[in-house]
Structure formats: C-alpha cells, structure tokens
C-alpha positions in Angstrom: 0.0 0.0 0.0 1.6 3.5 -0.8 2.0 5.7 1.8 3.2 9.4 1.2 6.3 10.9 3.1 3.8 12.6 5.9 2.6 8.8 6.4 5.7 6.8 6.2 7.1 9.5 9.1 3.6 8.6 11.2 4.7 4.6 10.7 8.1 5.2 11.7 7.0 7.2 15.0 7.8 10.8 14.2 4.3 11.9 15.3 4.6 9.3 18.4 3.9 5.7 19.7 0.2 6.2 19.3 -0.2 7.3 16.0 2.7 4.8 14.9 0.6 2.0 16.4 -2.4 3.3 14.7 -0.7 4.0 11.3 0.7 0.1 11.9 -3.1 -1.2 12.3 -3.9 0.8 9.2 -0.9 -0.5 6.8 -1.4 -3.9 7.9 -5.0 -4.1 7.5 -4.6 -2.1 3.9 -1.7 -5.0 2.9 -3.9 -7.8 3.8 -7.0 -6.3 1.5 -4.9 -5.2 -1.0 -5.9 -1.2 -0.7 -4.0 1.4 -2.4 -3.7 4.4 -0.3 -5.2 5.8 2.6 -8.3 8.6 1.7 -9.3 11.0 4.3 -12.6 10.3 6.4 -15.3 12.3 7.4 -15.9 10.4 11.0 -15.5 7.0 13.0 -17.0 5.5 15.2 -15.9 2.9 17.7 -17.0 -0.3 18.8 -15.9 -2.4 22.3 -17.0 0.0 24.7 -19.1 -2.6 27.0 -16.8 -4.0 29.7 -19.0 -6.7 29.5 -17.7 -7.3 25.5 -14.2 -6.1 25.7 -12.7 -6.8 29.6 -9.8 -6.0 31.1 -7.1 -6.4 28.2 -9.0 -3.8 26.0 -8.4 -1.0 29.0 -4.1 -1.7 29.4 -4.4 -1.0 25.5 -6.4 2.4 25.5 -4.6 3.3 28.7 -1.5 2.9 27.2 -3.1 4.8 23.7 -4.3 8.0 26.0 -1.3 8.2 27.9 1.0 8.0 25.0 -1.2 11.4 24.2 -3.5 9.8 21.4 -6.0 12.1 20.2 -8.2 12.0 17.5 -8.3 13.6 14.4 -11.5 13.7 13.1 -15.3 13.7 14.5 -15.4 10.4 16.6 -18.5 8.8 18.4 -18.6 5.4 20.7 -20.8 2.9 20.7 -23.1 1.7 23.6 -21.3 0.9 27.0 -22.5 -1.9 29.7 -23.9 0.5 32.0 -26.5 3.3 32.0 -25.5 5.6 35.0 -28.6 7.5 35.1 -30.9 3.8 35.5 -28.5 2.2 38.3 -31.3 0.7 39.7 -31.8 -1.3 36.8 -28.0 -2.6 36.6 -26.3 -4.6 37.8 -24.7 -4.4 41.1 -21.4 -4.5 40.9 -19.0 -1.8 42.1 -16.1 -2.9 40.1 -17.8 -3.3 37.1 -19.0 0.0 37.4 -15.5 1.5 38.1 -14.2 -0.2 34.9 -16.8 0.8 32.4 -16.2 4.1 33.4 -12.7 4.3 33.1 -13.3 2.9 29.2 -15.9 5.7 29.0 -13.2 8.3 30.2 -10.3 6.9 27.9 -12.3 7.4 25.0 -13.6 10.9 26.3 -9.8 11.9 26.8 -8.8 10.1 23.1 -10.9 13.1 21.8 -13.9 10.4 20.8 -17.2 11.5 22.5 -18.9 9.3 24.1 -22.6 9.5 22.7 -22.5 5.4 23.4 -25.2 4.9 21.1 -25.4 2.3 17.8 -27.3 5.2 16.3 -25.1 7.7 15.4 -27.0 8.7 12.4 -30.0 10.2 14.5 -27.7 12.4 16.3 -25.8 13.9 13.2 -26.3 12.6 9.7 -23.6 12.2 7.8 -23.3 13.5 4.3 -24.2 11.4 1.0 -20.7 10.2 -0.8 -18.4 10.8 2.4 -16.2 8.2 3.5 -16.3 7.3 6.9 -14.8 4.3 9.1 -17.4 3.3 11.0 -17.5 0.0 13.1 -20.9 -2.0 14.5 -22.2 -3.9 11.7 -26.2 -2.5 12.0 -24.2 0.8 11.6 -22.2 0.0 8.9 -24.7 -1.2 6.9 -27.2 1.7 7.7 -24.9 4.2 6.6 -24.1 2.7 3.1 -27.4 1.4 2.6 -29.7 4.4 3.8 -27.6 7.4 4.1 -25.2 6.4 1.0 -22.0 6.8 3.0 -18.8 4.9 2.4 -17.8 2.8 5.0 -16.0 -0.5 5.9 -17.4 -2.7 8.6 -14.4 -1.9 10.2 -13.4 -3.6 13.9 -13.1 -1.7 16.7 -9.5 -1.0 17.3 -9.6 -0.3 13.3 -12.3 2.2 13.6 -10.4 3.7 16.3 -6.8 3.6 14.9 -8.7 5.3 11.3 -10.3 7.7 14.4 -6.2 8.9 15.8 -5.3 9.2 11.5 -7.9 10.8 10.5 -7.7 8.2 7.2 -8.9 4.3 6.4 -7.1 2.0 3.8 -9.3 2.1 0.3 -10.3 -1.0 -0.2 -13.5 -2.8 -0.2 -17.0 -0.9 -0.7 -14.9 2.8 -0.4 -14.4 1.6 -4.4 -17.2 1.7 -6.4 -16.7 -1.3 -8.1 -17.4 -2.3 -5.1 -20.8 -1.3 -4.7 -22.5 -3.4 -7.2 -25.4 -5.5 -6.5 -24.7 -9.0 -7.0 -27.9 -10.5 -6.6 -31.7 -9.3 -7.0 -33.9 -10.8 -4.2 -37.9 -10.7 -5.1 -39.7 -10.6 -1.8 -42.7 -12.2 -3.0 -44.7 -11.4 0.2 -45.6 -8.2 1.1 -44.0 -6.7 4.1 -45.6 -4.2 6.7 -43.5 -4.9 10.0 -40.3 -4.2 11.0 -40.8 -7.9 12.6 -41.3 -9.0 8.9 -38.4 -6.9 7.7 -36.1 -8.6 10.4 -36.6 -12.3 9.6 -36.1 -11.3 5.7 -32.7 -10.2 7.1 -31.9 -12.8 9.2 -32.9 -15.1 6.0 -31.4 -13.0 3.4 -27.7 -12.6 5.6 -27.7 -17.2 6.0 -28.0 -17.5 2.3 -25.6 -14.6 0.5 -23.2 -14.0 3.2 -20.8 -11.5 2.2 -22.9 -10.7 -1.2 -24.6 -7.2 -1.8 -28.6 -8.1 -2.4 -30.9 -5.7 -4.8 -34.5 -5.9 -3.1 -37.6 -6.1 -5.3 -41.2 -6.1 -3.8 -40.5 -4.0 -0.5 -43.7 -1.5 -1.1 -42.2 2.0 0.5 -40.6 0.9 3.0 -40.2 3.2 6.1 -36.7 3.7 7.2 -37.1 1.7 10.5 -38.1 -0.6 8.5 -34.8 -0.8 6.4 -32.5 -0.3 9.6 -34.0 -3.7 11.2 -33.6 -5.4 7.9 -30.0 -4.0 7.8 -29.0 -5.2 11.3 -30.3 -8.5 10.5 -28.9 -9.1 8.0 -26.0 -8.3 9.0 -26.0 -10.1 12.0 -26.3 -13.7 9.7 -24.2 -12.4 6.9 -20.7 -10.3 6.1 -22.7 -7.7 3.6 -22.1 -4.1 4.6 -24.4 -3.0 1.6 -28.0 -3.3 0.1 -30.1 -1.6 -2.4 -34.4 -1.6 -1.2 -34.9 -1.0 -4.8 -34.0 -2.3 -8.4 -33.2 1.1 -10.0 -29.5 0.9 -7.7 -25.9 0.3 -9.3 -25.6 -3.5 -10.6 -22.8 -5.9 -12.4 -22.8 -5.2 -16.1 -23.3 -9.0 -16.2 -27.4 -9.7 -15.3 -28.0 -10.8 -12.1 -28.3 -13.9 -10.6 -32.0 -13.8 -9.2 -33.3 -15.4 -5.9 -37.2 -15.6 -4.5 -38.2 -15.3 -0.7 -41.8 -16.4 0.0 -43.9 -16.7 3.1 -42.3 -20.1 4.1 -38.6 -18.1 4.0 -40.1 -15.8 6.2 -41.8 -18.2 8.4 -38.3 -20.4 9.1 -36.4 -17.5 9.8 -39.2 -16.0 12.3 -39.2 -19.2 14.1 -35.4 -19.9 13.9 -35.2 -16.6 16.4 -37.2 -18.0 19.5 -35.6 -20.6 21.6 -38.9 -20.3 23.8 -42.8 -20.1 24.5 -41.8 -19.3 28.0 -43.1 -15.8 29.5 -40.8 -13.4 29.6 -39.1 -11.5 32.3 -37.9 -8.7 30.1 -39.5 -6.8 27.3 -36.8 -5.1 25.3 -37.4 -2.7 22.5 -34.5 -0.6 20.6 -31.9 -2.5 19.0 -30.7 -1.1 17.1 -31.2 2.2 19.1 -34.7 3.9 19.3 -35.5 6.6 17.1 -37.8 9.9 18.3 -40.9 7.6 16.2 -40.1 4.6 17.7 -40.4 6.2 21.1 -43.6 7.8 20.3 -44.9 4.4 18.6 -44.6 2.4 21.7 -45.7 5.7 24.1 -48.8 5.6 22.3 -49.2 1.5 22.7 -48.6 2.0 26.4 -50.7 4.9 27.3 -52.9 4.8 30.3 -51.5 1.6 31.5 -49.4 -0.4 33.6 -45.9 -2.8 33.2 -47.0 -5.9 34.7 -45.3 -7.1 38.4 -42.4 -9.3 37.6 -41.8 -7.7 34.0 -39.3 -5.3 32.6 -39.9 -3.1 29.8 -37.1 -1.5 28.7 -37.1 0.8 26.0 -32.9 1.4 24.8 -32.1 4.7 23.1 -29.3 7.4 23.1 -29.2 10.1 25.5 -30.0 12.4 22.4 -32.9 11.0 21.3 -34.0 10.2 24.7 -33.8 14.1 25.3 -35.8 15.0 22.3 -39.3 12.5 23.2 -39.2 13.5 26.4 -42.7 13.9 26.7 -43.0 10.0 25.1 -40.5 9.3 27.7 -42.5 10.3 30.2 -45.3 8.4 28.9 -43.7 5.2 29.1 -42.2 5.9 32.5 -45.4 6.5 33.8 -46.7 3.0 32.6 -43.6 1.4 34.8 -41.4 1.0 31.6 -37.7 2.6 31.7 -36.1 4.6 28.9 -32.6 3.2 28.6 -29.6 5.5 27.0 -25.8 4.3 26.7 -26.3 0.5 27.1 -28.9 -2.0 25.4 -29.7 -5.2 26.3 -26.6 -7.1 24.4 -23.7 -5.2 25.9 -25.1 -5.2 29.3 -24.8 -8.1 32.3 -29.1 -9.7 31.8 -28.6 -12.9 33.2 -26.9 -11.3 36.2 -30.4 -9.0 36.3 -32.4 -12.0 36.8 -33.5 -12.2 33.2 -34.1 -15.5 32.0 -36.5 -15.0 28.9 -36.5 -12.2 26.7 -39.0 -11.0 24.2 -37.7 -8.5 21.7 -38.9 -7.0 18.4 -35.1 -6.7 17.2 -33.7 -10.0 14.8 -30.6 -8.9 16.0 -31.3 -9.3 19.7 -33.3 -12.8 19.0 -30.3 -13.6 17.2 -27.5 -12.7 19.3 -28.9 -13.0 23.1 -29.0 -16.5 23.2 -25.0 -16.7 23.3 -24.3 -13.0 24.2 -26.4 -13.0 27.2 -27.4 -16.9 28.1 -30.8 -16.2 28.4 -33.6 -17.5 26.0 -35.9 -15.8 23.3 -38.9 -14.8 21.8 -39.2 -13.3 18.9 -42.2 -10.8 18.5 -44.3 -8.2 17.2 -44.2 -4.7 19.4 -47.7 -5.2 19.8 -47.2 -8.8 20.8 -44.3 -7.4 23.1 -46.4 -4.4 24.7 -49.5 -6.9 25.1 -46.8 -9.5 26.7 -45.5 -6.0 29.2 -48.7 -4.7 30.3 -51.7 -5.7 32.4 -54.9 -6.7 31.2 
C-alpha cells in the first residue's frame, strides 16, 4: 500500500507511539485487503466499549493509547457501553464493574472520541451522501451505506479507532465503487408491513448470501425503520455491509443472478429466532437504538397503562434522542417501563439481572442474546411485546 512521506514518518513514530501504532493497524490491515492508499474520512465511530464485550485487556491497551497522548483527528462517536449511570437501579450491582466501564468511558472521552454510546449515530448527526467514513458495528455499517449512501468498511473496533487517531482508512472494499454493485436481486414475494417481517427477511437474506450485496424487489415504501432492522439483521447472519431496497440501484454489467423469498422463508427464519414459548421477564425494544418515532410508537401503545409485576420493559435509546421524546419518555415511564440511554440489552450483564427469557422485536437481539447474554428468546411483534408487558 503506498504511503506518502507525511505517512511513512507517522509509521516510523515521528508523530509518536500512538499514532505509529495506529498508522501500523492501518498498513497492515490495507496489505492484507490489498488497498492502495489511505483517503481522508469524514468520522469514526468505535465499537468495544461494554466492559462486559471487551474486559480488562482492552483498557491496558487504550490506557496505554491515552497516555502515549493519542488524540483524534476527526469527528469520533462510541458505541453503547454496559452500563447506563442515570438507571442504576436497573443494573447490575457490581462496584467494580462499574468503576471499569467508566474508566473505558473516560479513555475514550480523553482520546478526543465523544462518548454518545449509542449504535445510532446517524439520528444524532447525519452524515453527508458520498463521504467516507470508518465506522464499526455492523447495523451501523450497513445503515450508513445502505440508507444514508455513506462509504464505510465494517471496520473492527480497534480499526475504527486507529482510522479515528489518523484521521484516514485503507481504500479498499465498498470505499471503491466497483465495489458497490449489487450482486444479486432478491424478489420478496410477500408483502412486508412490519419491522418484525423486515427482520426475519434479514436474518434469511444474511444465512444465504453471506458477504454478497442483495438488490430488493417487492419492498412497497418501506419506512426507514423498516430498512434499519432489515440491515441489522442481515448483518448479523451475513458479512454484507451493503443493500439496495430498490431495483433502479448500481448493478454488475453481467445480469443478475436472481433469488425468491416467500412466506415459508419468512416463516423459518421467524421461528429460527425464538428458543422459547416461555413468559418473559424482560420486554426489550430498541436495538438497534430507538428513534424519536419509535419512542412515540410504543408511548402511544402504552398509554394509560401499567408494566405488569415481575416484567421489565425497557425501551434502549441514546441520551440524544432520549432528550428530544421526552414527553413520550414520560409516557412510558409513567406506565412502569424505563427509557434506557448508553447500554442496550446485548452489551449489558441480563442474566446477572435475573433475566431468563427475553422477548424483543429486534432479529438482532433474538439472534444474538441466546449466546451474548445466556438467556432464552422470543421473537415478537411490538404489539405482541407491549401486550406480553402490560396488564390486562
């Protein structure tokens, strides 16, 4: 990979041992993918900020980053942490795990990244169409080029980080535009109204192309919540940091190979995503992150009633959005449900909580929880999950 005289000084530590190390993460990830260059970015944002995800190891190494003076050089976000320190009462209890995940929180603050500990950094600034970015969390990723037509990598975390201290990522992979062509159109043969729906045709879609960028036909104007659970679904089965909802979307110059998905797709991969038919003892909505509608959708499904005794609803969001429905908020705090910022239900210690059976409205969760968190599933509808949380 060609690096110019500026970056050839950064590799050999002129600028320091943290932007050596960084530049040194950069070159050897560019060699192995075969990029060019490095190109500028617009922003990162970093993943393995739960203490639960990333333990002790991870905080020697970011020590040793901040106190070697690393700062970065372009806008930086982080993603959700293990602990929400406004809702202590519904973490766990565990001084040292507290003191730990906010020491992470305050390396990254003092890196320069700010700690918005969200996987929705779109909702609190929107990147611009055709920027490059290095952005890490694989609903993310995916969001961004898919929705926002960004250019980004699903890049690691300590990539995303060492591309945060450079200000640059290695260009290779969908930062090409070769790279960006569909290679397959999927005919959804079934109409879809729910993000539910939209999550098990990711989940389906991710197990049979794996690292292949899809072309949807048949999704009928499709909201964009919509599009962001069938993004983090499908990237939670598959490798694909890209998809087009429509047909008129950049495509091989060769035709396309084409694949169908019909009811009994959408069926298996609904049913693949509950271990369970047990009650739940947790209702969680908001992965990935809430959105200001999303928090108004499930204010108005709770109005004027009450979480039932021996439930938790828990509704995950960032502090940003959280700030901006507060009267929904309000709402659903009211009804005995809690408004989560900084964590969600993956990153954070559930079976330690007393959770045993979840019931989400999030693929990814159903997906994930099982062997993130040890606890079992059930995938639902919100209004299947809101009739599960409240009283009659």
């Amino acid at each position: 990979m060609y690096l110019t005289k500026e970056e050839e000084g950064i590799y050999e530590g002129e600028e320091g041992w943290a932007n050596q190390i960084a530049m040194r993460i950069l070159v050897k990830l560019g060699d192995l993918f075969e990029a060019d260059r490095l190109i500028p970015i617009d922003s990162a944002h970093i993943s393995g900020v739960s203490y639960k995800t990333i333990g002790d190891a991870a905080i020697e190494f970011l020590e040793a980053l901040a106190n070697a003076g690393a700062k970065s050089k372009v806008r930086s976000t982080a993603n959700p942490a293990g602990i929400d320190y406004n809702h202590l009462e519904e973490m766990v209890r565990t001084p040292k795990l507290h003191e730990r995940q906010a020491r992470i929180i305050e390396l990254y603050r003092n890196m320069g990244i700010n700690p918005i500990l969200t996987c929705t950094p779109y909702y609190v600034r929107r990147p611009r169409e055709g920027v490059h970015l290095a952005w890490a969390e694989s609903s993310t990723v995916i969001y961004a080029n898919s929705i926002l037509h960004s250019w980004t990598n699903r890049e690691g975390g300590p990539s995303a980080l060492a591309a945060a201290l450079i200000g640059k990522t290695p260009n290779y992979g969908v930062h090409k535009p070769e790279n960006r062509r569909a290679d397959v159109l999927v005919k959804v043969e079934t109409p879809l109204r729910e993000e539910v729906e939209f999550g098990a045709l990711g989940i389906h879609i991710g197990r049979v192309l794996k690292d292949e960028i899809p072309s949807f036909e048949g999704l009928l104007r499709p909201e964009e919540t919509h599009l962001k659970h069938l993004g983090a679904a499908m990237a939670s089965t598959g490798m694909a940091s890209l998809f087009y909802p429509c047909v008129s979307c950049p495509k091989s110059s060769d035709r396309l190979e084409t694949i169908s998905v019909d009811m009994d797709d959408l069926k298996n991969a609904f049913e693949s995503l509950s271990t369970t038919d047990a009650s739940p003892d947790m209702i969680y909505l908001g992965c990935p992150h809430c959105s200001v509608e999303e928090v108004r959708r499930i204010a108005r499904k709770v109005k004027g009633r009450k979480i039932r005794d021996g439930v938790k609803l828990w509704v995950c969001t960032s502090r940003y959005v959280r700030r901006k429905a507060e009267e929904y908020v309000e709402i659903i705090e009211a009804a005995g449900g809690k408004v989560i910022s900084d964590t969600c239900a993956v990153v954070t210690w559930l079976k330690e909580l007393g959770v045993d059976v979840l019931m989400t409205n999030s693929a990814k969760t159903a997906y994930y929880a099982p062997t993130m968190n040890r606890v079992e599933t059930v995938f639902a509808s919100l209004d299947q999950c809101i009739e599960a949380a409240c009283q009659e």
